[in-house]
C-alpha positions as CSV (number, residue, x, y, z in Angstrom):
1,X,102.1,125.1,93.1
2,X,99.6,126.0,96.2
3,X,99.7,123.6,98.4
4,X,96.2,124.0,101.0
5,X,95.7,123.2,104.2
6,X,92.8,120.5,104.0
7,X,91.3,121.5,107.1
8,X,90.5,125.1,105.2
9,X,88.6,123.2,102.6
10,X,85.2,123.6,102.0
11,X,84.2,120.4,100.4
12,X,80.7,121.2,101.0
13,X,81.1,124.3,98.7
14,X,83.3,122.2,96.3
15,X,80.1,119.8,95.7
16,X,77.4,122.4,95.4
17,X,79.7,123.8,92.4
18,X,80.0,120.0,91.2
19,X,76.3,119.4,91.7
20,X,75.2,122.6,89.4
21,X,77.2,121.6,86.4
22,X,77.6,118.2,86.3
23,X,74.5,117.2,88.0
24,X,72.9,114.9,90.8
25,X,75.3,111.9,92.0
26,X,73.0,110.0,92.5
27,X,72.2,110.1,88.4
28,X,75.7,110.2,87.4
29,X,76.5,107.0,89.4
30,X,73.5,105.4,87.4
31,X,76.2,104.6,84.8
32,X,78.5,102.7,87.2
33,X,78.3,99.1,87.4
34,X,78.6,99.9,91.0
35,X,74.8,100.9,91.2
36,X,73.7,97.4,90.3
37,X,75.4,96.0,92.7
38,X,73.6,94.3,96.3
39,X,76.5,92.3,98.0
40,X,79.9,93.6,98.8
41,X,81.2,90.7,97.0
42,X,79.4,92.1,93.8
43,X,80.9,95.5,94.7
44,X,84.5,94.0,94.7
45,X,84.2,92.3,91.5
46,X,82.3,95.1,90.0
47,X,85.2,97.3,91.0
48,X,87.8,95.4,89.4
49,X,85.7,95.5,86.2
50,X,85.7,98.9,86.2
51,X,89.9,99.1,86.0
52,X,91.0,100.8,83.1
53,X,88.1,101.2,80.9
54,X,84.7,103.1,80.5
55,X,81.8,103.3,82.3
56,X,80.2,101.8,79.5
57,X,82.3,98.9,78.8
58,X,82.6,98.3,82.3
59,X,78.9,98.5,82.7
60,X,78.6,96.1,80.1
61,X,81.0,93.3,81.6
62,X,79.0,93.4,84.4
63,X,75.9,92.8,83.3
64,X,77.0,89.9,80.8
65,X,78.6,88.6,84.3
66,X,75.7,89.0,86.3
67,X,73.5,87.2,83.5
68,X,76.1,84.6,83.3
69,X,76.7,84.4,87.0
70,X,73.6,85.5,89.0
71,X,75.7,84.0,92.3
72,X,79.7,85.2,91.7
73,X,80.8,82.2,93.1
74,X,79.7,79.9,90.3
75,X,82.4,81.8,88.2
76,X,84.6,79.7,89.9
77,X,82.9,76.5,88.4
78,X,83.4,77.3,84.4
79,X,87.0,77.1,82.8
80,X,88.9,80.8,83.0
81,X,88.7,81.0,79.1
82,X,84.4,81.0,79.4
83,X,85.1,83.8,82.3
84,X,86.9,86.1,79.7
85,X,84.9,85.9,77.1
86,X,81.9,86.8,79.3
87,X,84.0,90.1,80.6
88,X,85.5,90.7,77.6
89,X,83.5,93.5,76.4
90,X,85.0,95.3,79.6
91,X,89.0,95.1,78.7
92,X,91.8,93.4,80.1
93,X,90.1,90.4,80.1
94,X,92.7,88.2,80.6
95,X,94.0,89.9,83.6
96,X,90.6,90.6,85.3
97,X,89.5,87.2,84.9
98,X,92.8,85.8,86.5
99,X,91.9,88.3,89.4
100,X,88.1,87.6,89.8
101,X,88.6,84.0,90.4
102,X,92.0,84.3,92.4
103,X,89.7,86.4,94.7
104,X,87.0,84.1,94.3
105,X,89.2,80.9,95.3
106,X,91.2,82.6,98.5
107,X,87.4,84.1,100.1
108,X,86.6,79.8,99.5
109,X,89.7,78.4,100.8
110,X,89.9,80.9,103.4
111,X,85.9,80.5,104.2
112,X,85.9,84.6,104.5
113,X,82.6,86.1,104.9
114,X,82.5,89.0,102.6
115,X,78.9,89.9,103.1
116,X,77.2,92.3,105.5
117,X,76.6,89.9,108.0
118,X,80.7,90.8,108.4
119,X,79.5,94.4,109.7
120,X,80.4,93.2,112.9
121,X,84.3,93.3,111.9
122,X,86.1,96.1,112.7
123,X,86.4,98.9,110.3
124,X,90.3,97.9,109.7
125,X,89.7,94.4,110.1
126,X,87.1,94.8,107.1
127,X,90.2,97.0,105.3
128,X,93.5,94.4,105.8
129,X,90.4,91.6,105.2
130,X,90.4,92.8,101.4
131,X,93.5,94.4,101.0
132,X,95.0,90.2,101.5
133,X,92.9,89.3,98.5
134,X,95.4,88.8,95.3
135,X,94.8,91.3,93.0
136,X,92.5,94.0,95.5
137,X,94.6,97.5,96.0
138,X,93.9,100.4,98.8
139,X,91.5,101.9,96.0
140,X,89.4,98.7,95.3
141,X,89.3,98.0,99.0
142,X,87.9,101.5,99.7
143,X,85.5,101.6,96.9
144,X,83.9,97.9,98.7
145,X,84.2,99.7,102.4
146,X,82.3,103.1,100.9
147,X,79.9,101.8,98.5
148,X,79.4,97.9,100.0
149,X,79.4,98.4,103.4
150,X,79.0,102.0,103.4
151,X,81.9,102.7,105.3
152,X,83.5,105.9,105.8
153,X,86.2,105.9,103.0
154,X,87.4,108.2,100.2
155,X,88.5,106.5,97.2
156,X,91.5,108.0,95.0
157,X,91.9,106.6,91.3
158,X,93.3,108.6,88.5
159,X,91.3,110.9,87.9
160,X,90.7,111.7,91.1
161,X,94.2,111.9,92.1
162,X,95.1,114.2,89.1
163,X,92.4,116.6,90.2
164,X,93.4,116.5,94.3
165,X,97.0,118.0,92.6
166,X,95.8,120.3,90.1
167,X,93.6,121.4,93.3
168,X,96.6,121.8,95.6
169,X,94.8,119.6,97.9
170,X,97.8,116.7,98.0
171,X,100.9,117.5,96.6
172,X,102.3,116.6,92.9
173,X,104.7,114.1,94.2
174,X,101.8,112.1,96.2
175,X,100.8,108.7,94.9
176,X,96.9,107.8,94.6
177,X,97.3,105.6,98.1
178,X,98.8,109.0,99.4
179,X,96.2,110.9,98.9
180,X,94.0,108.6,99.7
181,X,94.8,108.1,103.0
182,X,95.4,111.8,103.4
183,X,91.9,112.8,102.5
184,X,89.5,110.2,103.4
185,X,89.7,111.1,107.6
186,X,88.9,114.8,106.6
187,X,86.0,114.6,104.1
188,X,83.0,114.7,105.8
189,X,81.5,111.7,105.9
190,X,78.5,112.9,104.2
191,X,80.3,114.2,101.1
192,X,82.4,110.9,100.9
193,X,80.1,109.1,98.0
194,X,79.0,112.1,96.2
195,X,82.1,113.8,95.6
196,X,83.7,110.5,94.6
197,X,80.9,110.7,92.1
198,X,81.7,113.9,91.2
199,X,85.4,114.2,91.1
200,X,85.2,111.0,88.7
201,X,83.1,112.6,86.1
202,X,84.9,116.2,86.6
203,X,88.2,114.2,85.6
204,X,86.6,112.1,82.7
205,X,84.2,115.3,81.3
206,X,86.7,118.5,82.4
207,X,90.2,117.6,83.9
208,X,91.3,115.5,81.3
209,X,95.5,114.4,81.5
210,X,96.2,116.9,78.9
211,X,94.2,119.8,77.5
212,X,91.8,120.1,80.1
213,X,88.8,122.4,79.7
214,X,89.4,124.4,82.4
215,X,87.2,127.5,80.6
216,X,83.9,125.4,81.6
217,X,85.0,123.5,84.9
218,X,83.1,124.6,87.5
219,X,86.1,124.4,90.0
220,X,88.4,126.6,87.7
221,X,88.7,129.2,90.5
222,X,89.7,127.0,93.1
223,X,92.1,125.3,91.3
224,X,96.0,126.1,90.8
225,X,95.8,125.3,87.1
226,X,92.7,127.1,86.5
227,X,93.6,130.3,89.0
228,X,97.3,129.7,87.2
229,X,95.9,130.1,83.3
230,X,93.4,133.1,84.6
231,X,96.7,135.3,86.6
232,X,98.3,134.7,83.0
233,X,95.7,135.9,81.2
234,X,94.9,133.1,79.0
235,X,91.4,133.2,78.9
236,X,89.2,130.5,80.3
């Protein structure tokens, strides 16, 4: 498989492509829990909602929480077992209540200040700050950093990753934190939301984990496994 040099990348092209089929970001992301969300502690808990699951579903569990919980904190007053069934319709209930209120108990114990008033942190303090919380990976942490404090940050989850491979962009032995850190310092700033956005739905509509529709994906000519099927003449 290709492997590119990222600095030869056009990401700006990349989005234009991304933009014309799948639409604006900005609309896409409307289906995100993440757009409902003012606080960066709302964008962490929001984030681990979304693990695993749907838009949708996610979506839904975060709305039930947010009627249930207008300050997150108070989540931490009601037994775990009223917590799950308030996020239930999201998943994983169990596990994501155990993490929402470990996280919720270490930022009290710990008197953290995870609001914007914490802007005046350090970029990396801000990173290791949420990376210590139980439960909060290099993916969660950057989806807080770009989308709560709007921080420079590219985050990687699976779909994502599975598309940087089948790009040639990281190779196939990278991990998600990998790539990650590889591509976030060379996506322009600019691009660093939106083509989240995009990539997302690409992998959830197009670039599926097996049989993906590479005949309609817009970025089937920049890809190894769409340039790969089209040199074998298997037609797109």
């Amino acid at each position: 498989m290709e492997q590119l040099s990222l600095s030869e990348i056009d990401f700006l092209s990349i989005s234009d492509k991304l933009r014309q089929t799948l639409g604006e970001p900005e609309v896409l992301h409307q289906s995100s829990p993440l757009a409902y969300c003012t606080t960066p502690l709302e964008f962490l808990i929001a984030t681990i909602l979304t693990q695993a699951t749907s838009d949708r579903n996610a979506l839904n569990s975060w709305f039930n929480f947010k009627k249930s919980f207008p300050q997150p904190e108070s989540a931490l007053e009601v037994e775990e077992e009223i917590l799950r069934e308030v996020i239930r319709s999201g998943g994983l209930a169990n596990q994501k209540a155990k993490t929402i209120r470990a996280v919720l108990m270490a930022i009290r114990e710990r008197s953290l200040q995870l609001s914007r008033n914490a802007l005046g942190e350090s970029h990396q303090l801000l990173r290791e700050m949420l990376l210590s919380l139980p439960g909060v990976g290099p993916k969660t942490a950057a989806c807080v950093l770009l989308f709560g404090f709007k921080l420079p940050e590219f985050p990687v989850d699976t779909h994502i990753h599975r598309i940087v491979i089948r790009m040639g962009w990281v190779t196939p032995k990278s991990s998600p934190d990998e790539a990650q850190r590889l591509l976030s310092p060379v996506i322009p700033v600019e691009l660093q939301a939106p083509l989240h956005i995009l990539l997302l739905n690409l992998g959830r509509r197009n670039c599926r984990p097996r049989n993906p529709n590479c005949r309609e994906c817009p970025l089937n000519q920049d890809c190894n496994l769409g340039k790969g099927l089209h040199n074998a003449n298997i037609v797109l």
